[in-house]
N, C-alpha and C positions, 0 to 999 in steps of 0.2 A: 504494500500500500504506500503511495508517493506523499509524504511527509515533509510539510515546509521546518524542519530541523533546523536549517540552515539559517532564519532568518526570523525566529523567534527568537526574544531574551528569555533565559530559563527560569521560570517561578520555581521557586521552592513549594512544599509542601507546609498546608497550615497558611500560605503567605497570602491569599484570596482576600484574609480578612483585613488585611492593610495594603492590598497591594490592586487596581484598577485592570482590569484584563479584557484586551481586545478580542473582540470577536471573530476575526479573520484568523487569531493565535488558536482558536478551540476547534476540535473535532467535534462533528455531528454527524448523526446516525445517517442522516441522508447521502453522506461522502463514503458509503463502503462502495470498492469499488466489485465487478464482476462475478469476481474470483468468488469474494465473501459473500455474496449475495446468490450463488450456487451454492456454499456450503451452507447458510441459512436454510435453503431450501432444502438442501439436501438433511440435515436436520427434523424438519417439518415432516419429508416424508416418512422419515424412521418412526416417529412417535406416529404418526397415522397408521403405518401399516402395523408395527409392532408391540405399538405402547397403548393407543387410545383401546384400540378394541378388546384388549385383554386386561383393563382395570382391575374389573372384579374377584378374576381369575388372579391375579397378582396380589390383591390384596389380599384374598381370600389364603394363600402364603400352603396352600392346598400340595402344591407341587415346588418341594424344596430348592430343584434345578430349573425353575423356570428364570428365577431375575439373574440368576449368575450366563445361563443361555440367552437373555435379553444383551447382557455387557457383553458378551463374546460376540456377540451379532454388532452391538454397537463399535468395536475395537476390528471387526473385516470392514466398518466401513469408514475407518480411523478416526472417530469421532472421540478415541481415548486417547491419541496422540498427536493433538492438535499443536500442545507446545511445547512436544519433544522433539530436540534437534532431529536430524536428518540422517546422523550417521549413528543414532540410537533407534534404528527404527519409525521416527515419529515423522509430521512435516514441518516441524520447526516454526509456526504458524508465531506473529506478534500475539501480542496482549488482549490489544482487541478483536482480533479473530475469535483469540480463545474465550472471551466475554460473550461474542455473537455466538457460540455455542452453548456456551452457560443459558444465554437470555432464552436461546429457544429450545433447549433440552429442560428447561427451569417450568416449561408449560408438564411434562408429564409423571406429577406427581411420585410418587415412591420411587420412580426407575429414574428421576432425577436427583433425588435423593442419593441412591447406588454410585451412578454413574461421577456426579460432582465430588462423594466421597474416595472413590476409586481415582479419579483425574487430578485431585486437587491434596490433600491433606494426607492420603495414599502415598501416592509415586511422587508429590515436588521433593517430601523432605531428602527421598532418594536421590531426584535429578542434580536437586541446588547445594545439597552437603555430603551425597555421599562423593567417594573416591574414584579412580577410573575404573577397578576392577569392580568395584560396588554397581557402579552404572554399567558397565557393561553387561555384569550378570542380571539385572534386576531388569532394566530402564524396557529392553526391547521386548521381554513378556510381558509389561506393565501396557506398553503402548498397544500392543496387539488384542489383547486381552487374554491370552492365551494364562497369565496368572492376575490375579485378582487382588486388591489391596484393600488394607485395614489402618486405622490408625487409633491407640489404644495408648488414652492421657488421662482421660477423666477415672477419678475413683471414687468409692461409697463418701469417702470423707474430703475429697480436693474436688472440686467443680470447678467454680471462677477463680479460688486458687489454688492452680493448676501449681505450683513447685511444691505443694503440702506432702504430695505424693508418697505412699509409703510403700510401693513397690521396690524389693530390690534386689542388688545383683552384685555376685560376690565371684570372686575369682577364684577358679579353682586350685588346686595345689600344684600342678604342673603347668600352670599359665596358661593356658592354650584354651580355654572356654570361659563363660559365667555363666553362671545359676539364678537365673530371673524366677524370683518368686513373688507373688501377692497378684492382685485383684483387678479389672479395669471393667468399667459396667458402660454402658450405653453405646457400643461398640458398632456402629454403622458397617455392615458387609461381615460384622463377625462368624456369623453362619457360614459361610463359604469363603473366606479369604484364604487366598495361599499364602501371602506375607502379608505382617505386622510390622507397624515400625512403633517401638515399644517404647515406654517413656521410664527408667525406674532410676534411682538411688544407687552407687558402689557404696557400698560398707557407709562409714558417717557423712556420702559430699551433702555440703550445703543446697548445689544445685543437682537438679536432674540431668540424668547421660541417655542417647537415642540409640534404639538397638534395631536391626534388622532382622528379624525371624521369622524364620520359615515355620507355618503347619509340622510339615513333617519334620521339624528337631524334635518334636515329642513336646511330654510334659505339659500339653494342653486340653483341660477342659474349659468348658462352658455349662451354662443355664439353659434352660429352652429357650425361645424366642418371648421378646418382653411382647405384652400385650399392651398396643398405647392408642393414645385418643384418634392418631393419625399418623398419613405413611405405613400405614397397614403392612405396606405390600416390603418395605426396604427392614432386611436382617438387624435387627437388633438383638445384640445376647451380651450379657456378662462371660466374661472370661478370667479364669483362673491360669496363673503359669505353678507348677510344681515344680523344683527342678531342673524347670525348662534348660536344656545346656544348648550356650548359643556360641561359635565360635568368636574368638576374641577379633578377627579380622570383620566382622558383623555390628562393632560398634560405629554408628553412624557419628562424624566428624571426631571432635573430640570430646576426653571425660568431661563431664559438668557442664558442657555444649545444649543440652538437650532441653534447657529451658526458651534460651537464644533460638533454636531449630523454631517450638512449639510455638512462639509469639510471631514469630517473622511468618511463620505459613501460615500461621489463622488470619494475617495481614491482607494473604491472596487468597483465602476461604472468604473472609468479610464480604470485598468488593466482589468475589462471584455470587455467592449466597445473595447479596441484594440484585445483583443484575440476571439472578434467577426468577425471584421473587417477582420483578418486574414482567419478564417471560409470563410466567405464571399469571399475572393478574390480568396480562393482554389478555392471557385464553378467555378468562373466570368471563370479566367481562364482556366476549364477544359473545359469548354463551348468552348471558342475559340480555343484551342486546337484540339478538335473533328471539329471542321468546318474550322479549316487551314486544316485537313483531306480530309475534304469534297469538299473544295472551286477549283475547277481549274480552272486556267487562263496559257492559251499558251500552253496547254495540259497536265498542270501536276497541282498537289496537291499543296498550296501555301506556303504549310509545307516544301516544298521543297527548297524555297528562303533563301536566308541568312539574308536578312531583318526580315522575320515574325523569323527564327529563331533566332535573336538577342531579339527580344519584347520576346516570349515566356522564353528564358532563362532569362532575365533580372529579369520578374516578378517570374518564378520559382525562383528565386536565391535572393531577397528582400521578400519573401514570407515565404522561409524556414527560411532567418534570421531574421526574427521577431519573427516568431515562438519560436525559440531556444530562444530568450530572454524571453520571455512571461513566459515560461514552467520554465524556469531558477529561475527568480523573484516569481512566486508561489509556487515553491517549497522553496525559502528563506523564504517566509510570512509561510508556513505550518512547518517549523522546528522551528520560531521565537515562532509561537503559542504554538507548545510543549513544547520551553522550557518553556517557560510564565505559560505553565499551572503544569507542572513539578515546579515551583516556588512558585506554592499557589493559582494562580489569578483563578476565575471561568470562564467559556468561552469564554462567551462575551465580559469580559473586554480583555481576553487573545488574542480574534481575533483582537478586535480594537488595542491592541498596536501592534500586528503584520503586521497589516496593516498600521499603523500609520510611523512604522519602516522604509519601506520601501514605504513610500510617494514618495520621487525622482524617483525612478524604474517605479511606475504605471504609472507618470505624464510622463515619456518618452515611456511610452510604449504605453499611449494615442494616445501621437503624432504621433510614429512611426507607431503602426498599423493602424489608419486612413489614414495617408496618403501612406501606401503601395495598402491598397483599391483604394483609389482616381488612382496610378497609375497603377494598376492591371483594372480596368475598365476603364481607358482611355486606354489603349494600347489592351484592348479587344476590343471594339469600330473599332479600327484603324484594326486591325486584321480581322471582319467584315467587313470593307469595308462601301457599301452605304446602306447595311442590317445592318449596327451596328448603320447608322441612323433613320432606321427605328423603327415606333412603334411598326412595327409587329416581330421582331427582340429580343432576348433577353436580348441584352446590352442596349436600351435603358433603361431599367428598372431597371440596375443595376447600370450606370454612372448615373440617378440621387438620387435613394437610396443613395450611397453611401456618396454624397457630409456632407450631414448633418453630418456625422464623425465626421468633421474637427471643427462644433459650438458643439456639445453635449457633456455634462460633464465636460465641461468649451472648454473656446476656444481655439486651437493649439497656437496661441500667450498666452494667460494667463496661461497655461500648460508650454510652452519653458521659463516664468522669474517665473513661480513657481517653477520650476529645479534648476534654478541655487540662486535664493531666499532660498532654503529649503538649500541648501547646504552650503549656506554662515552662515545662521543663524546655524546650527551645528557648522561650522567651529569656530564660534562666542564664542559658549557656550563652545567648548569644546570637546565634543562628537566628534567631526572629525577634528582630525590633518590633516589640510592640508597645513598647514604654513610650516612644518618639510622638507615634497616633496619637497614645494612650492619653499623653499629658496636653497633646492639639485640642483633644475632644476637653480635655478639663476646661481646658482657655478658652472656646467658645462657647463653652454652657455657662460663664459667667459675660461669655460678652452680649452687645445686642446682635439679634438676630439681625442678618443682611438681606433685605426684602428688592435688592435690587434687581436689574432685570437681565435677565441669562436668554441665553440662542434657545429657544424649544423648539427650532426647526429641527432639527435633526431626530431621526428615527429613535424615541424612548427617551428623551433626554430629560424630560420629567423623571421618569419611571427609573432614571440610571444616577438622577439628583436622590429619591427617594429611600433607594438600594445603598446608596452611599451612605442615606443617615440612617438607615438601618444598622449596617456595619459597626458607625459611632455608637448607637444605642448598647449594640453589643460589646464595645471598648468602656462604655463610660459604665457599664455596669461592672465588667471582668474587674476595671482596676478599682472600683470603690470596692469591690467582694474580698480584692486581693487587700487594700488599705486596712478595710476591717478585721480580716481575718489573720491577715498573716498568714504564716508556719500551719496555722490550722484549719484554713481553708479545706484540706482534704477530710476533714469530719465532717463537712456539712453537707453532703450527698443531695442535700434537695435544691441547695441553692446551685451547684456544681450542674443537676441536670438541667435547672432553667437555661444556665447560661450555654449550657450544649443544643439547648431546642433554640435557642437565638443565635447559633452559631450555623448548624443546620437548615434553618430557614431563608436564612443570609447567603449559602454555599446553593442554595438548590435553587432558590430562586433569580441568584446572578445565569445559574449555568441555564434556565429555562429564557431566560432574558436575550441571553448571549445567541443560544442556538436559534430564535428565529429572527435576531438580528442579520445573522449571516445569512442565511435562509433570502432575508428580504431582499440582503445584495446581492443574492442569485439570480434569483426568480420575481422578483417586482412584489409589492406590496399585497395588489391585488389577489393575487397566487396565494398569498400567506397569511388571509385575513381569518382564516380560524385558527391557524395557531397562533397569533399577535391576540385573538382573545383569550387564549388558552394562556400565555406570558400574564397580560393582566389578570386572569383572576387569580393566579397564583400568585403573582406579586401581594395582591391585597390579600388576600390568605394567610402569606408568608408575614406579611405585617402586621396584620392580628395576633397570629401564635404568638411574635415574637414579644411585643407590645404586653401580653398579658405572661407571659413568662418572663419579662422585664422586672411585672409587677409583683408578680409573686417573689423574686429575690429581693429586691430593695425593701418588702416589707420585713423579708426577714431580717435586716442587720440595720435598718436605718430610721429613725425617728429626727422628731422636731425640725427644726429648720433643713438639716441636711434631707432629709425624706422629702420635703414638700420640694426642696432643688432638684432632686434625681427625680420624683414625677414631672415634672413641669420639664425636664431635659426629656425626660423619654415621651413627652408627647409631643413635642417639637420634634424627634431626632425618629416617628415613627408617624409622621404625619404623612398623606398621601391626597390627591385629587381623588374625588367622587366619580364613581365611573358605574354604572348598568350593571350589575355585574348578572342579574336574571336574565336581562337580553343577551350578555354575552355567551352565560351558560348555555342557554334556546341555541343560539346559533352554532355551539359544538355538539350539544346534542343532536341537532338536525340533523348535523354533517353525520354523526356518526350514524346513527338512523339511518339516514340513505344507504351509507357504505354496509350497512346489517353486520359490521364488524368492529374492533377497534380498528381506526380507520388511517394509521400512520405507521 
């Protein structure tokens, strides 16, 4: 894919929030070229031919070798080795290839589930830390399918903290193996995986070490399969190692390594898991789209109500703008890479710092596309009717898939104070001036407001003044939290998430701004007037949340005089023009209506 590399200056990660970014600088979904737009499709078809029709069957978990003969069907049509180099078997695909595969493998519930954990958290710790002999034996039956992968971190007592771990592994008296013993429960592929990549403790280390093990080294049981609300159909078991003896050349990178592995690939699980989730919500809602078609009540199409058309645009319009963030951010991680590799570094190291780069971006984009899902399947549900409570219905199936979003990959609360965590500690080191903004925004919320007269000609320049003082809203609040609090900032979990939903909102709603900015300089205005409504209503959405997440922190740390400055800045700094927003909803609803799909 032709990449203007050359002639952007490179943002950092995190730096969106102080930093103005042109439009012509961003990828949008609409510039895939050929190639990805076959593999899309080719995608598409897989889940029709082999995934939609056989739900029931799959969930029903009836036939133990059915989802692992699904991945092996998916890995002859390389859909498991989209971004493994080329001389490991794979086709070496960038970032956002392998996201346009996530996005449309993310529509087929349990078997995207399989697949993301096999492609993603499976074989990367392999490709990006293990050795040449490591990859060599592992990397090319990972890519094919011909072996299956696991990855096995979580335990009874370490969930979100994952280094608690008390699995461990002790060297045996002739050197030449370890003896991994203890526990891992919620194991995605555990049922049929041939290799694990294990996460446990040598003797007293502080941190966790990553192990490569095979099924057959022995020493392996499991539980039956867990029974859960949803993802019926994808292996879930508790696993036991006894003994397990794993050769000492099977330790992935190095000792104490294995916490460093564990954070950095949840990094590239985050931003796939949300641009799944996205996939996922096109399907929910094209479904209920075609059946507010179908559905009459009082003699007409229920497509026809301003209610079902309020739910249909909402979620078209939270669906495209996540979108545009997702595709935005992997395109920053795939420029971060070149240059990385353009600097000396060899791939792997060159993907992990790129993903490493922009940590902040994935952990919000976690958030944000889980819970676009979560609301994209409940307002299908509701669009349905007493069919969307039914089993026989195909929103039941999708409102409870979907929940698990919001725990997987860490949890939407441990994602919202890794955000704004990740951002403070740069702020910290250095790497991101945010004190510079930080103390600007002080200086004009005591000044007077400048009511002078600005160019509105230009495409959004209201809407791009507005986004700007959003930004500030979100500086002038972080640095009065940080004033207050100090060193203890990190115990106050509620005011931490506020400022992560106004940091989010701020990040999603630039990138939906951005993408049909560009769009307009393609294609003319005309061309782009549902999604320029699709931009404003999200805008003003995004300035709501933010606005009342504002408020919810400053009342927690701020009284008398200073309180009534920080309301009075945040409603200055969160102010917006009056805009339609029902007519504009009507008019994407429409569009989608006609299209009887999600229609972008």
């Amino acid at each position: 894919m032709a990449t203007a590399v050359e002639t952007k200056s490179a943002i950092k990660g995190g730096e969106f929030l102080i930093r103005e970014t042109s439009a012509h600088d961003i990828f949008i979904p609409e510039e895939f070229n050929e190639e990805q737009k076959m593999i899309m499709q080719q995608c598409k078809d897989f889940l029709a031919k082999e995934v939609t029709p056989r739900l029931n069957e799959i969930d029903s978990m009836k036939d133990p070798t059915l989802m692992p003969a699904i991945l092996t069907k998916a890995g002859e049509l390389g859909l498991l080795g989209t971004s493994v180099p080329t001389e490991l078997g794979g086709f070496g695909m960038d970032f956002n290839t392998t996201m346009l595969v996530a996005e449309v493998i993310g529509g087929g519930h349990s078997v995207a589930v399989g697949l993301s954990a096999h492609t993603g958290i499976g074989t990367l710790p392999i490709l990006y830390y293990g050795n040449d002999a490591q990859k060599k034996k592992y990397i090319p039956k990972l890519a094919s399918g011909e072996w299956k992968a696991a990855y096995c971190l979580t335990e009874p007592d370490s969930g979100s903290d994952a280094n608690s771990g008390k699995t461990k592994a002790a060297l045996t008296p002739d050197g030449k193996h370890y003896l991994i013993n203890g526990q891992k429960m919620w194991i995605t592929n555990g049922g049929f995986a041939d290799v694990y990549v294990v996460f446990a403790k040598i003797d007293n280390d502080k941190n966790l070490s990553a192990f490569i093990v095979e099924k057959a080294f022995g020493g392996i049981t499991m539980n039956e399969e867990e029974k859960k609300m949803g993802i019926k159909g994808s292996s879930t078991r508790q696993i036991f190692f006894n003994d397990c003896k794993v050769p000492v050349e099977n330790m992935l990178s190095e000792r104490e390594n294995g916490f460093k592995i564990a954070v950095n690939i949840l990094n590239i699980g985050r931003i796939k898991l949300g641009v799944a989730a996205v996939g996922g919500s096109k399907a929910t809602i094209s479904q209920a789209i075609k059946y507010s078609k179908e559905r009459k009540q009082f003699g007409v199409p229920i497509a026809s109500f301003g209610a079902i058309k309020h739910k249909i645009a909402e979620a078209v319009t939270k669906i495209f703008s996540s979108e545009s963030a997702h595709y935005r951010a992997s395109q920053n991680i795939d420029d971060a890479y070149n240059a990385f590799i353009a600097s000396g570094l060899d791939s792997s190291k060159a993907r992990l710092k790129a993903l490493e780069e922009f940590a902040i971006e994935c952990a919000i984009l976690k958030v944000h596309g889980s819970e676009v899902l979560d609301f994209s399947v409940d307002e299908g549900v509701q669009i349905y009717g007493g069919m969307g409570f039914s089993a026989e219905g195909p929103m039941d199936r999708a409102y409870r898939d979907a929940r698990i979003n919001r725990i997987f990959e860490g949890t939407n609360e441990i994602n919202r104070l890794l955000t704004i965590d990740m951002l403070m500690k740069r702020a910290m080191k250095g790497t991101l001036d945010l004190m510079t903004p930080a103390m600007a925004v002080q200086k004009e919320l005591m000044a007077i407001p400048d009511f002078g007269a600005s160019d509105d000609t230009a495409i959004f320049a209201k809407e791009k003044k507005a986004l700007a003082n959003l930004k500030k809203a979100g500086l002038m609040v972080s640095g009065a939290a940080v004033q207050k609090f100090m060193m203890k900032l990190s115990d106050e979990q509620e005011v931490l998430m506020n400022l992560a939903d106004m940091l989010i909102e701020g990040y999603v709603a630039e990138s939906v701004l951005l993408r049909v900015e560009k769009l307009i300089s393609q294609k003319g205005e005309k061309a782009c007037e549902i999604q320029k409504e699709i931009a404003m209503i999200y805008l003003h959405y995004a300035i709501e949340k933010a606005s009342s997440a504002g408020k919810q922190a400053i009342y927690a740390f701020a009284e008398g005089d200073e309180l009534r400055l920080m309301l009075l800045g945040l409603k200055r700094f969160t102010k917006i023009d009056p805009y339609n927003l029902k007519e504009a909803r009507r008019k994407v609803a429409n569009y989608a209506i006609e299209k009887g799909e999600y229609p972008f």
